[in-house]
C-alpha positions as CSV (number, residue, x, y, z in Angstrom):
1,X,22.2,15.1,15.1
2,X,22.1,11.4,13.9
3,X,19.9,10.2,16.4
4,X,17.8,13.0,16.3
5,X,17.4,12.4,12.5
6,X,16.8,8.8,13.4
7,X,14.2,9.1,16.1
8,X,11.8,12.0,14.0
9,X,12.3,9.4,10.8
10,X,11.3,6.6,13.3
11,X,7.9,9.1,14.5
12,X,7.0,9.6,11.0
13,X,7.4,5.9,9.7
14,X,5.1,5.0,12.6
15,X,2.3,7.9,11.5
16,X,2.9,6.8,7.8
17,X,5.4,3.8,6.3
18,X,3.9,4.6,3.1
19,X,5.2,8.2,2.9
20,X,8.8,7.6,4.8
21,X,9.1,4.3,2.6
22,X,8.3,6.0,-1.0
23,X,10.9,8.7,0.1
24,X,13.7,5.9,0.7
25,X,12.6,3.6,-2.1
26,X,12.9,7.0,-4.6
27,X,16.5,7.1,-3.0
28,X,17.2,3.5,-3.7
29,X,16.1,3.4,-7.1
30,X,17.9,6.6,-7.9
31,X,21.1,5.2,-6.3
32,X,20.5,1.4,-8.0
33,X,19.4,2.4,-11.4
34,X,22.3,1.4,-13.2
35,X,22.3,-2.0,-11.6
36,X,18.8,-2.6,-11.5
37,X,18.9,-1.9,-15.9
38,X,22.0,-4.4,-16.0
39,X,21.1,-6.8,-13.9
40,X,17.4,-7.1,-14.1
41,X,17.4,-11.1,-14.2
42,X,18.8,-11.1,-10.8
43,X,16.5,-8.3,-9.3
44,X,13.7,-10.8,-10.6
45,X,15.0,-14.0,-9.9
46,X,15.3,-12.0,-6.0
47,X,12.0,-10.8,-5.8
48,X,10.0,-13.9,-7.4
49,X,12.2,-16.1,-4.9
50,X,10.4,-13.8,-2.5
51,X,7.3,-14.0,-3.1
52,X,7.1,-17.7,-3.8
53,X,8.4,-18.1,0.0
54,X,5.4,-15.6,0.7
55,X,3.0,-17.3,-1.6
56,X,3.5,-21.0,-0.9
57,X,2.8,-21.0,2.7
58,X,-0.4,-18.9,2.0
59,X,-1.8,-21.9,-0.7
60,X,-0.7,-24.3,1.6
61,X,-2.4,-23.2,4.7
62,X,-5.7,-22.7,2.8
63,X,-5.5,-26.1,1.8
64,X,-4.7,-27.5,5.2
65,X,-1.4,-28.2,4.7
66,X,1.0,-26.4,7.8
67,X,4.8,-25.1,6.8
68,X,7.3,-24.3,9.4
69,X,6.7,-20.1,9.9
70,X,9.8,-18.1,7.8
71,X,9.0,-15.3,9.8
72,X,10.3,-17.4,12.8
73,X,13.9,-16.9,11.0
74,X,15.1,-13.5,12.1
75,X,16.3,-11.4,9.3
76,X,14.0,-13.4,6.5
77,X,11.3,-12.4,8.9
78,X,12.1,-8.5,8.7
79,X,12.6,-8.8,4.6
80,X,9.2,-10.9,4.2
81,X,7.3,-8.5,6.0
82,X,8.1,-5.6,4.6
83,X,8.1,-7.4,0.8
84,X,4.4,-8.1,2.2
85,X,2.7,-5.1,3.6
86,X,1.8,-3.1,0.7
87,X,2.0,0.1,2.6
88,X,6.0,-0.6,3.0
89,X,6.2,-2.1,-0.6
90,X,3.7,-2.4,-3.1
91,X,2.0,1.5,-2.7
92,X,5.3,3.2,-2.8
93,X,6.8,1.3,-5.7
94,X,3.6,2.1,-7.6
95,X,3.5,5.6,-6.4
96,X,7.0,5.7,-8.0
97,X,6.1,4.7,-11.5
98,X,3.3,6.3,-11.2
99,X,5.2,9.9,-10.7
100,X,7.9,9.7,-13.0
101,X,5.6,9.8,-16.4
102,X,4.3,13.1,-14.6
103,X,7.6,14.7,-15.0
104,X,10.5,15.4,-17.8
105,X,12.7,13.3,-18.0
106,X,15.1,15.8,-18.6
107,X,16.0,16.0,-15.3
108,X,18.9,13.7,-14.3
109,X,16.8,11.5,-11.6
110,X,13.7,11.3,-13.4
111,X,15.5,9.9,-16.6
112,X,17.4,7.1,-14.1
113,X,14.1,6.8,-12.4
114,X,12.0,6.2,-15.9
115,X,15.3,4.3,-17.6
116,X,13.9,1.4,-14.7
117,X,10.1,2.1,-14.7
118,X,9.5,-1.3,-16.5
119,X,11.6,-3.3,-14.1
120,X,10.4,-1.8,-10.9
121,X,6.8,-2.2,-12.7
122,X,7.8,-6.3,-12.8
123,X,9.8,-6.5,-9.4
124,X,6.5,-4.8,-7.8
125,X,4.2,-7.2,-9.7
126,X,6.1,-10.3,-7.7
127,X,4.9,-8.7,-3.9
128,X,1.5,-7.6,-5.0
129,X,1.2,-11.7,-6.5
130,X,1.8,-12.5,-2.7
131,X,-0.1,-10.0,-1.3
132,X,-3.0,-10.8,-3.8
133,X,-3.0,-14.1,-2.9
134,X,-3.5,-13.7,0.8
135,X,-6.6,-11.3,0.4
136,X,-8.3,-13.8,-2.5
137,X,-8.5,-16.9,-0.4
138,X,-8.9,-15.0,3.3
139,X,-10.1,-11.4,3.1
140,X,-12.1,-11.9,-0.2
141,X,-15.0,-14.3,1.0
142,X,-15.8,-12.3,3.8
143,X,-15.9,-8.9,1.9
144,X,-18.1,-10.4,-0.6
145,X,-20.3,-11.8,2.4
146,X,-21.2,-8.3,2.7
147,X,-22.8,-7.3,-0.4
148,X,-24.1,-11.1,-1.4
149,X,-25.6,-12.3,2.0
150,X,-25.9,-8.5,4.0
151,X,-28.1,-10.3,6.8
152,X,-26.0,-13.8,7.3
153,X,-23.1,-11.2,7.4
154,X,-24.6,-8.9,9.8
155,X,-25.6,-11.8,11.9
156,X,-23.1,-13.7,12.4
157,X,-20.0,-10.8,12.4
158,X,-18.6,-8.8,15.2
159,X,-19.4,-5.3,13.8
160,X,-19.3,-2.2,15.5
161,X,-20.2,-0.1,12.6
162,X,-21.8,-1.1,9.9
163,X,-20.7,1.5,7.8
164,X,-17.7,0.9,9.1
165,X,-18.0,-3.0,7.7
166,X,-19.0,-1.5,4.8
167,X,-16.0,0.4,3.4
168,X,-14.3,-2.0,4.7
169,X,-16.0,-5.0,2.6
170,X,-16.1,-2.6,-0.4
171,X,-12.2,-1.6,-0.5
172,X,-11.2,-5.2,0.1
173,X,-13.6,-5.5,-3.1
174,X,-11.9,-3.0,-5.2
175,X,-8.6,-4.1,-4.3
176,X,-9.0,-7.4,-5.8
177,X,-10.1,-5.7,-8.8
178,X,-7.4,-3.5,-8.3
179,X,-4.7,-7.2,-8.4
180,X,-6.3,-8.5,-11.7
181,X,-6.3,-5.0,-13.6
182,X,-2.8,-4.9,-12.2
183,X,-1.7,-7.9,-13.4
184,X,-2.8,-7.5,-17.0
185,X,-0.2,-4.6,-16.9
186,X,2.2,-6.9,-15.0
187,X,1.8,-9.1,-17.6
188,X,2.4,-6.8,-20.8
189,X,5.3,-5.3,-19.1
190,X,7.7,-7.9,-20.1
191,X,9.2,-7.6,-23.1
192,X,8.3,-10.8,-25.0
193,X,4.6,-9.9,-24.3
194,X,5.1,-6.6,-25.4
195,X,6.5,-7.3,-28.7
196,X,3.9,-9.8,-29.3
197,X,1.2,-7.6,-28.9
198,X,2.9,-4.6,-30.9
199,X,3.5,-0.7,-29.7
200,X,0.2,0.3,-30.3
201,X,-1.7,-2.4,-29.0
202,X,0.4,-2.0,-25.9
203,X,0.1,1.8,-25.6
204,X,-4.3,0.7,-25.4
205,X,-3.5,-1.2,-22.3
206,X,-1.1,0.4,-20.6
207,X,-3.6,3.8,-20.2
208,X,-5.6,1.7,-18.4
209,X,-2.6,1.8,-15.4
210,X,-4.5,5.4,-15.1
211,X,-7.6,3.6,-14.0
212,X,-5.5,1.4,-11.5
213,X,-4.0,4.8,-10.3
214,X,-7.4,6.4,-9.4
215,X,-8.5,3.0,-7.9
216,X,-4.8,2.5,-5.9
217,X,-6.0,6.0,-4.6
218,X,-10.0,5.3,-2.9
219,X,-8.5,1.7,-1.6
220,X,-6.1,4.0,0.4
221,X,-8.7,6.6,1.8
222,X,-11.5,3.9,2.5
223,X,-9.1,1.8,4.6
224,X,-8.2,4.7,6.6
225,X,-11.5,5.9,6.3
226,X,-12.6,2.7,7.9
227,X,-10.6,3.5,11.3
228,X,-12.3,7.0,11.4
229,X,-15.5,5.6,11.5
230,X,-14.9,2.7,14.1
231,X,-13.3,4.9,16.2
232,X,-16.5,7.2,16.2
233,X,-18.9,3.8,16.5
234,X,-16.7,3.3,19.3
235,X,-16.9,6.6,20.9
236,X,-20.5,6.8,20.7
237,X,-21.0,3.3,22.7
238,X,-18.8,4.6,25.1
239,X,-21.2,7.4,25.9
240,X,-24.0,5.6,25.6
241,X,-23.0,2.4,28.1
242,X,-21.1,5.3,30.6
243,X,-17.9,3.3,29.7
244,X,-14.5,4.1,28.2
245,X,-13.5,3.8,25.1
246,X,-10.7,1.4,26.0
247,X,-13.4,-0.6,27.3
248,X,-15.7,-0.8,24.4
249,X,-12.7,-1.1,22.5
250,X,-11.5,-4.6,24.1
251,X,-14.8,-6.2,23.9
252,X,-15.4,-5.6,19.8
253,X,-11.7,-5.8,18.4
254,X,-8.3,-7.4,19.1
255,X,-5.3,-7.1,17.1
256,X,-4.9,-4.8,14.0
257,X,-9.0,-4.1,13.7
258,X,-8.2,-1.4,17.4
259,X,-8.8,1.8,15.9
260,X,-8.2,3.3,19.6
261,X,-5.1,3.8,19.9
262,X,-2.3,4.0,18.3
263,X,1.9,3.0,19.1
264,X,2.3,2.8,22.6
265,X,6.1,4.7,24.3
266,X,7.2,4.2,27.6
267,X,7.6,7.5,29.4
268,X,10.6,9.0,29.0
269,X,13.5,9.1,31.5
270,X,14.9,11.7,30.9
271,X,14.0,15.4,30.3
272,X,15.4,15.6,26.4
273,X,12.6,16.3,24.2
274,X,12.1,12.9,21.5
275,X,9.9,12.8,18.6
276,X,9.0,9.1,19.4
277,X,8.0,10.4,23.2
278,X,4.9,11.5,21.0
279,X,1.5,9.8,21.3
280,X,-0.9,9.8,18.4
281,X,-3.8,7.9,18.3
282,X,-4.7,5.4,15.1
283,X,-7.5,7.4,14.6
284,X,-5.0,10.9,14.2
285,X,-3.1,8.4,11.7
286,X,-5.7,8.1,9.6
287,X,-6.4,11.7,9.0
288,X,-2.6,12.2,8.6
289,X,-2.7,9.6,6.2
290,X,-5.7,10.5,4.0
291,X,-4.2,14.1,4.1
292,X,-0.9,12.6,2.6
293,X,-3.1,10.6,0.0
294,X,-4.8,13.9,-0.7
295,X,-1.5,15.7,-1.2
296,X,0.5,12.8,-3.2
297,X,-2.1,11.9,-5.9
298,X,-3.6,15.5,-6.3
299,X,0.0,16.6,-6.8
300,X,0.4,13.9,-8.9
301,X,-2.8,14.6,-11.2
302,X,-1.5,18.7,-11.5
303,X,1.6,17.4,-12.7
304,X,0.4,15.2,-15.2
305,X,-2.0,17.5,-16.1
306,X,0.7,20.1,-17.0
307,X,2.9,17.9,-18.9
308,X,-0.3,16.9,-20.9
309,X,-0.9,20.4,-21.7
310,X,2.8,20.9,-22.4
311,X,3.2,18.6,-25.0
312,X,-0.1,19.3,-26.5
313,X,1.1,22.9,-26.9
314,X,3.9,21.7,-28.7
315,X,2.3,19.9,-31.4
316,X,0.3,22.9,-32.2
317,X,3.5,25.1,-32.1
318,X,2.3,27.9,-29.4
């Protein structure tokens, strides 16, 4: 029954690590509430140590300048990466806070989960720094090269689609945009700040985490988006040179741009059915994930919708 459990959590992490990872960080900050209120400093001195070690080397590399790789150091390795990829960290964390002023916090884990929503708001802020970072100096010129210089783009980048290029230009774009509106509310959320710039003041700013919200949500889609259309660009060629797909699909990308296929299993040995003996291509990903985006921010707009409505019928006393 364990492994069972262990190898269909294992199949779903690799369709989506945003969804299984929101579902264990809820757990975790559920379960670490009390710790995470009392001990805050700690939790912050943890996860800015963190993200220092992930944005240092980033700086430093842009400038020329070569560290020895962390990720060469086993279990630093596993925490860096996962403190880094926002699917694992950043989306799920802000999914989190996002959620629990959509709820009452009348209910027992909503009222642990919102008696932390500042602090998990801060320890976020420390990965999405890092992750910021890397997309300013490496992702950011190139995306920009898209809109400011289409033709210099076009002609000197391997594109397949240029659609394709396109959404993938523009949610790079938005997701800077995304990292400085974020960091405004980063910045607010510490107390000092806060007082500083009084309850109401505060309140102004903080509704613009809404914004951030809708904007968290397209940058989600379009990435995914982005595979769909490759794969289609991809498929097309095929037909069109008599080729395979595989084919087209090693001459135009390497690395984490293959929107062919996706995690590769060795056949099984035996004959006991395992989720992980599944195959799904990126491509199948992608519509799972979109789906899930769908399902997690519409459900999240009904709810917040209804408690809206709730306590605007209260006021009025119907």
């Amino acid at each position: 029954m364990i492994r069972t459990s262990l190898d269909f959590i294992e199949f779903c992490f690799s369709i989506s690590p945003f969804l299984i990872s929101t579902v264990i960080y809820v757990i975790l900050a559920i379960v670490l509430a009390k710790s995470i209120k009392r001990n805050y400093k700690a939790y912050y001195f943890i996860f800015g140590t963190l993200s220092v070690l992930m944005t240092l080397p980033i700086l430093l590399g842009f400038f020329g300048v070569k560290m020895p790789s962390l990720f060469a150091i086993p279990v630093l390795s596993m925490i860096l990466l996962e403190f880094s990829v926002a699917a694992y960290f950043i989306h799920p964390l802000l999914v989190i806070i996002m959620y629990t002023g959509a709820f009452s916090p009348r209910n027992r884990s909503i009222g642990r989960l919102l008696s932390i929503r500042k602090e998990l708001s801060i320890i976020v802020g420390f990965s999405v720094i890092a992750h910021a970072t890397k997309r300013i100096l490496y992702s950011f010129p190139t995306a920009w090269s898209y809109f400011a210089d289409h033709e210099e783009y076009m002609s000197k980048s391997q594109v397949i689609s240029e659609l394709g290029s396109g959404v993938t230009s523009f949610v790079y774009v938005l997701g800077i945009v995304m990292s400085v509106l974020f960091l405004v509310l980063w910045v607010t959320s510490f107390d000092a700040v806060h007082r500083k710039m009084g309850n109401l003041k505060w309140k102004k700013v903080q509704k613009w985490s809404y914004v951030l919200y809708a904007m968290l949500f397209i940058h989600s889609v379009g990435l995914k988006a982005d595979d769909i259309i490759n794969h289609n660009a991809l498929k097309r060629m095929a037909i069109e040179q008599g080729i395979t797909i595989e084919e087209v699909s090693e001459n135009y990308f390497t690395g984490h741009n293959s929107v062919l296929t996706g995690t590769k299993h060795e056949e099984s040995k035996s004959m006991i059915f395992r989720f992980s003996d599944i195959e799904m291509t990126k491509t199948d990903k992608a519509y799972t994930n979109i789906a899930i985006y769908f399902l997690v921010y519409g459900s999240y707009l009904y709810f917040r919708v209804r408690k809206a409505r709730k306590k605007k019928f209260k006021k009025i006393g119907v």
